[in-house]
matplotlib code that plots the C-alpha trace (Angstrom):
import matplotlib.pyplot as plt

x = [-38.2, -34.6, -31.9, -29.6, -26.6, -23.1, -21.1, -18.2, -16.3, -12.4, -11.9, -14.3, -16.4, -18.1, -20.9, -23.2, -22.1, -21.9, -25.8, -26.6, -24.9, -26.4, -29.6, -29.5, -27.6, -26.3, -23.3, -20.3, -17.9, -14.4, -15.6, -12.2, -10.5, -8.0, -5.9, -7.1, -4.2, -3.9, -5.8, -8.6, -9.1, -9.1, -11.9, -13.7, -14.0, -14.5, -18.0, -19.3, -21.3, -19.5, -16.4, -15.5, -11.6, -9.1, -6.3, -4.1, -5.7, -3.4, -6.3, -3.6, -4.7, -3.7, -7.3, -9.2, -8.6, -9.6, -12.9, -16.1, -18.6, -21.1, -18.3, -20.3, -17.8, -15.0, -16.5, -13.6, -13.4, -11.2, -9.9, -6.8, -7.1, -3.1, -3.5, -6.4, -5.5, -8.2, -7.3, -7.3, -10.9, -12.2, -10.7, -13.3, -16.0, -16.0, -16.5, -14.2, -15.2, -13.8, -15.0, -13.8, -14.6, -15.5, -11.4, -10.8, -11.5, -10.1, -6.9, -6.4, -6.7, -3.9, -1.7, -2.4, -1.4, 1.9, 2.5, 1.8, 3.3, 6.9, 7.2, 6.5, 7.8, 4.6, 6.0, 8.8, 7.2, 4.3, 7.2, 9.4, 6.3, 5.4, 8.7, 8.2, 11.8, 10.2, 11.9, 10.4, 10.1, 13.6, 14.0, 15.6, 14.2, 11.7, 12.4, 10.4, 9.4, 6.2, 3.7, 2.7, 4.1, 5.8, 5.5, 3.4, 3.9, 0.7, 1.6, -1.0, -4.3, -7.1, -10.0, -7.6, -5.0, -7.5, -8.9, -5.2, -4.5, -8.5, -6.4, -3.2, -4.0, -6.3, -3.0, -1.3, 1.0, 1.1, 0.3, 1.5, 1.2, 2.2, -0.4, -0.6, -3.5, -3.6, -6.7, -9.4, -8.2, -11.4, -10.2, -7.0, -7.9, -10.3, -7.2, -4.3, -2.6, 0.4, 0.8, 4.4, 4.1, 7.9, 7.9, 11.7, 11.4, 8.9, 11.0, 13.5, 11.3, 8.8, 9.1, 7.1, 5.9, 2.9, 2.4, -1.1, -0.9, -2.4, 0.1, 0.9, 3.7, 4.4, 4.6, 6.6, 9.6, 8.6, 9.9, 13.7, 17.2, 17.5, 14.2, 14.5, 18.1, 16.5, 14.2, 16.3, 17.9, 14.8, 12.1, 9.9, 8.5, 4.7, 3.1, -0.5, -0.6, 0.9, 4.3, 5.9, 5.4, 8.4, 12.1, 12.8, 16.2, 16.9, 14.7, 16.8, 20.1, 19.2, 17.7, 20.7, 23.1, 20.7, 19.8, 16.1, 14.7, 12.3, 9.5, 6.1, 4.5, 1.3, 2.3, 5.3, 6.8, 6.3, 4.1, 3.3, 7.1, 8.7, 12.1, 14.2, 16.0, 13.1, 12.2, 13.1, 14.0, 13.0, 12.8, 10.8, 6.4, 5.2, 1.5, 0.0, -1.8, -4.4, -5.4, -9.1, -9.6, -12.6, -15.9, -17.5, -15.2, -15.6, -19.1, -19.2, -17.1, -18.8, -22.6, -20.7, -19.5, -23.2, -24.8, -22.3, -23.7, -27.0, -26.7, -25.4, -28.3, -30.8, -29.2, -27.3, -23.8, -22.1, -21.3, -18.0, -17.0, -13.4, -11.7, -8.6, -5.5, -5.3, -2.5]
y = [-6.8, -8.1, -5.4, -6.3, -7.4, -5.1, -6.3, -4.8, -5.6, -4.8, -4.3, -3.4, -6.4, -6.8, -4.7, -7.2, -8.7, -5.1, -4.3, -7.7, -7.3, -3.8, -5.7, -8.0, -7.2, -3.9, -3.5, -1.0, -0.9, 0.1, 2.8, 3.5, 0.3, 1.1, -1.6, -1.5, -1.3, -3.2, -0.1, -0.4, -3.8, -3.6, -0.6, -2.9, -6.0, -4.3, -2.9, -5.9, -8.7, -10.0, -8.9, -10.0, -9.5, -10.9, -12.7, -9.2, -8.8, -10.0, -11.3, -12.3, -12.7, -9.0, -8.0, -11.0, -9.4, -6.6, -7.8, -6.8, -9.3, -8.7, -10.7, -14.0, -14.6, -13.9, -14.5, -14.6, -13.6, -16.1, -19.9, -19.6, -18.5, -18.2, -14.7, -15.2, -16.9, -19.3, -20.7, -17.3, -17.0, -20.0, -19.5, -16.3, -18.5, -16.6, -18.3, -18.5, -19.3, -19.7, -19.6, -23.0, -25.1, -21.4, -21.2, -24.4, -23.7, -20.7, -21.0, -24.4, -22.2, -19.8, -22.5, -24.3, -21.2, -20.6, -23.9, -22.9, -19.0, -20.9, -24.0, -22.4, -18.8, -17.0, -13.8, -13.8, -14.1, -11.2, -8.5, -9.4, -8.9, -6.1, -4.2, -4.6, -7.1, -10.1, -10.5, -13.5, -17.1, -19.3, -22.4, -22.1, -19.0, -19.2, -22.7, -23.7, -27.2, -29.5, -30.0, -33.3, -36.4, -34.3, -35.2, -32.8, -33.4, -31.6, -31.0, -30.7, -33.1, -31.0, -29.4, -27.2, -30.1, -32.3, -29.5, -28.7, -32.7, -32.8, -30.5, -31.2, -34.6, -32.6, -31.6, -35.0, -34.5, -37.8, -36.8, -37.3, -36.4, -35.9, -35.6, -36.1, -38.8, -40.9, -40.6, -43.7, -45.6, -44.9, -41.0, -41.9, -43.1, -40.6, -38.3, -40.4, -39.7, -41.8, -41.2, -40.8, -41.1, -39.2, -35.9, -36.5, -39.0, -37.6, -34.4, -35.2, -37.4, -34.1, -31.7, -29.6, -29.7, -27.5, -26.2, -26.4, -27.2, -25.1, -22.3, -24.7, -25.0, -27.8, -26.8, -23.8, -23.6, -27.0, -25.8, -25.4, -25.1, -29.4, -29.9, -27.4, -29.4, -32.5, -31.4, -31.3, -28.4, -28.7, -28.5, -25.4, -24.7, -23.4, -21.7, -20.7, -21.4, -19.5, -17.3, -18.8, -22.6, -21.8, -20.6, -17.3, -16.7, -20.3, -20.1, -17.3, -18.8, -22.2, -20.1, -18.3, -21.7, -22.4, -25.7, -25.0, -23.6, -21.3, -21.1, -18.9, -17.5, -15.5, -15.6, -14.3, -14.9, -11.7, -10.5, -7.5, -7.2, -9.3, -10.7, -8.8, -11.9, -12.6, -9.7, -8.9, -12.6, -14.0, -17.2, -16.4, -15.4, -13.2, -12.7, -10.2, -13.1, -13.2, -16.5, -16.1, -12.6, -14.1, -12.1, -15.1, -16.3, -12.9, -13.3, -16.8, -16.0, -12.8, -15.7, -18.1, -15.5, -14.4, -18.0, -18.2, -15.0, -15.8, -19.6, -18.1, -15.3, -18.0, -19.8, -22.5, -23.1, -21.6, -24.6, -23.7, -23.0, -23.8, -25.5, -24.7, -27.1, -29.7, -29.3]
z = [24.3, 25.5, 24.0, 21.0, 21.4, 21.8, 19.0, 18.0, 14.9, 14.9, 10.6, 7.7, 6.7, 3.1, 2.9, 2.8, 6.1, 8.1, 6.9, 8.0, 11.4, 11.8, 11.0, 13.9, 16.4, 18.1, 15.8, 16.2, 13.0, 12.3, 9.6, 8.6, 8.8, 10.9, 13.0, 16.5, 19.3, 22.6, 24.3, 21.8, 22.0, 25.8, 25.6, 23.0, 25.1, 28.2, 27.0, 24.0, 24.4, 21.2, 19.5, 16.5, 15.4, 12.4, 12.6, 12.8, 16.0, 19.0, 21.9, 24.3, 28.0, 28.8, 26.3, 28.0, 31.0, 30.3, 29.3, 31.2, 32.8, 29.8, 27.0, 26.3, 22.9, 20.8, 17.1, 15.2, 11.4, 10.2, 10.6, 12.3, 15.6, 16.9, 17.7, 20.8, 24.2, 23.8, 27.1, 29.1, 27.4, 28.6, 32.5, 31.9, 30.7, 27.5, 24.1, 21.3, 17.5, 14.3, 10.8, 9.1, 5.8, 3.7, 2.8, 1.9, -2.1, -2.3, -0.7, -2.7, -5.8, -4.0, -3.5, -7.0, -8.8, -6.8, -8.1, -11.9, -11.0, -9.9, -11.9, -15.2, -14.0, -14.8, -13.2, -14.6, -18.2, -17.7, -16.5, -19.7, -21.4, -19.4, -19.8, -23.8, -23.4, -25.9, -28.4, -30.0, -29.5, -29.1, -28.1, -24.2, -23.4, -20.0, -19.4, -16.7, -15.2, -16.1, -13.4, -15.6, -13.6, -10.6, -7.1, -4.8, -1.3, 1.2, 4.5, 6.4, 4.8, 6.3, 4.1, 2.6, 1.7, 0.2, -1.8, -3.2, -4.1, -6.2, -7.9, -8.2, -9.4, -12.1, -13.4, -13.2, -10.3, -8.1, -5.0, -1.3, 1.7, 5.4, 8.4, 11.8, 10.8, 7.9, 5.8, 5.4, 2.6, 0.5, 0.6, -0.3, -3.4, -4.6, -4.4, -5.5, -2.6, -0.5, 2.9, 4.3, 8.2, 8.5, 7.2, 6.9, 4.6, 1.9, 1.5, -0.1, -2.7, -3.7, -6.8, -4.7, -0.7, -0.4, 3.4, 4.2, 8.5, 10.5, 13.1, 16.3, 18.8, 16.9, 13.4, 14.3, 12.0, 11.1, 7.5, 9.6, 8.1, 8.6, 6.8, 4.0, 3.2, 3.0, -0.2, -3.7, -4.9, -8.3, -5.6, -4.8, -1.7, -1.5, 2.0, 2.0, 5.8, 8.2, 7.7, 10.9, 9.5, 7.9, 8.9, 6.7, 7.4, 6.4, 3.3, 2.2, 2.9, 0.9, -1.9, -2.0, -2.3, -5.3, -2.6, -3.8, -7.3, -5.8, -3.7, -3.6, -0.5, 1.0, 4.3, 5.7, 9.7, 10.5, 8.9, 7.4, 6.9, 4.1, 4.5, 2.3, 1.2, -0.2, -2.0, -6.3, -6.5, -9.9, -8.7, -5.5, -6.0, -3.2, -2.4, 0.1, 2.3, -0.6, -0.6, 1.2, -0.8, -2.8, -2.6, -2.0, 1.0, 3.1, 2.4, 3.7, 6.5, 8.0, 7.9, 10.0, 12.6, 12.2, 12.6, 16.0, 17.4, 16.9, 17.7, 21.3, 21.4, 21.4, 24.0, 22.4, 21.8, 18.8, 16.2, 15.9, 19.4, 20.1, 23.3, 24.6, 24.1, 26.4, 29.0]

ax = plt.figure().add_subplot(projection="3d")
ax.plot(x, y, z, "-o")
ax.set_aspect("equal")
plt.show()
């Protein structure tokens, strides 16, 4: 009998997904959750067959290096894979996966109810309640703005942007959006959506622009001092993606010259520290990068990092084996 696989997993896991991997493979866990430094990480790859990190894990090609000659793959625990040199891996010949299409739901609810949070100043509303400061019913108190007939603009039109327009257009928003590709024109209309090929040109036609791209070189600061000008001084801005999509310091500066009514965020550019400009704003909704934290989606995500190992076990490629950029 060949001997179990080394895998070694970075964070806690659901339960369910630790006894599982205990189950099958030769698993080492992270009992106390603590967040492994560069040294770890290095220790770690140098003696697994598998290691499976998060996206707070920085795999840059110093780790990779580091790896020993027994590291088949890099199982990922999440979607976005920014923080591993998926090139350095694969000049070791060592595998990189992800876990996608278990988010897409769940993070469309995240962004859907930033939307309904900052347009109707949800927030706002449960702290006045909270802080025993309602004083009845009048007729301009907690105005807010109806989602009914206002223009959503997705960035980004993958799984998770497709997801948010089903609902958006549940809600009666009309519906746009901007991708690299344009959608088949049978998708299109199942979601009521128009497709602006200039990013520049939808902005400054959206109630609300919902960021939903994934963490490139491209789409860094893509949200940028010029583009946040362009959108009207009404407009929200929503970012379930990735904290550096968008330019903080320039968010805060055109929230501050009232040039946009508000905007509500999970992710942050550097993350885990918050801008402070951002911070006790009433106008501004701040998540901790919450938008996957479903029971169900951690579950989902810790069998696809489990169907990868195996899938490589047996001798087969992982399904959701990752290439490196072209150069």
């Amino acid at each position: 009998m060949s001997a179990r696989l080394k895998v070694i997993l970075t964070r806690r896991l659901p339960d369910s997904v630790e006894t599982r991997m205990r189950e099958l493979f030769d698993a080492e866990l992270n009992l106390d959750d603590h967040a492994m430094g560069k040294d770890e990480l290095k220790a770690a790859v140098a003696r697994a067959d598998v290691l499976v990190p998060t996206i707070t894990d920085v795999i840059d090609a110093e780790v990779i290096e580091a790896a020993g000659d027994r590291l088949r793959l890099i199982a990922n625990f999440g979607a976005g894979v920014d923080h591993i040199d998926i090139a350095a891996a694969a000049a070791r010949k060592i595998i990189v996966s992800n876990t996608p299409g278990v988010l897409a739901e769940d993070t469309a609810d995240m962004a859907m109810a930033l939307i309904l949070a900052v347009r109707r100043r949800l927030i706002e509303g449960a702290a006045l309640m909270s802080q025993g400061d309602f004083a009845g019913w009048t007729p301009t108190a907690m105005l807010g703005r109806r989602l009914w007939g206002s223009r959503l603009g997705i960035v980004g039109m993958g799984r998770i942007g497709q997801a948010l327009a089903r609902r958006a257009k549940a809600f009666g928003m009309q519906v746009h959006y901007h991708n690299r590709h344009r959608l088949n024109v049978g998708l299109e209309e199942e979601l009521g959506a128009t497709y602006w090929d200039s990013l520049e040109a939808m902005l400054p036609r959206m109630d609300v622009v919902s960021l939903n791209c994934p963490a490139t070189p491209e789409t860094y600061h893509l949200m940028s001092a010029e583009r946040l000008a362009l959108m009207k001084p009404d407009a929200v801005l929503i970012n379930t993606a990735r904290g550096e999509v968008v330019d903080e310091a320039a968010l805060v500066a055109a929230l501050d010259r009232r040039a946009l009514a508000g905007a509500g965020l999970d992710v942050y550019e550097h993350e885990p520290a918050v801008n402070p400009g951002l911070v006790n704003r009433p106008e501004v909704v701040l998540m901790p990068h919450m938008a996957s934290a479903t029971q169900e989606s951690r579950e989902d995500m810790g069998e696809r990092v489990i169907l990868n190992i195996k899938t490589l076990e047996n001798g087969h490629r992982p399904p959701d084996r990752l290439l490196p950029p072209m150069a």
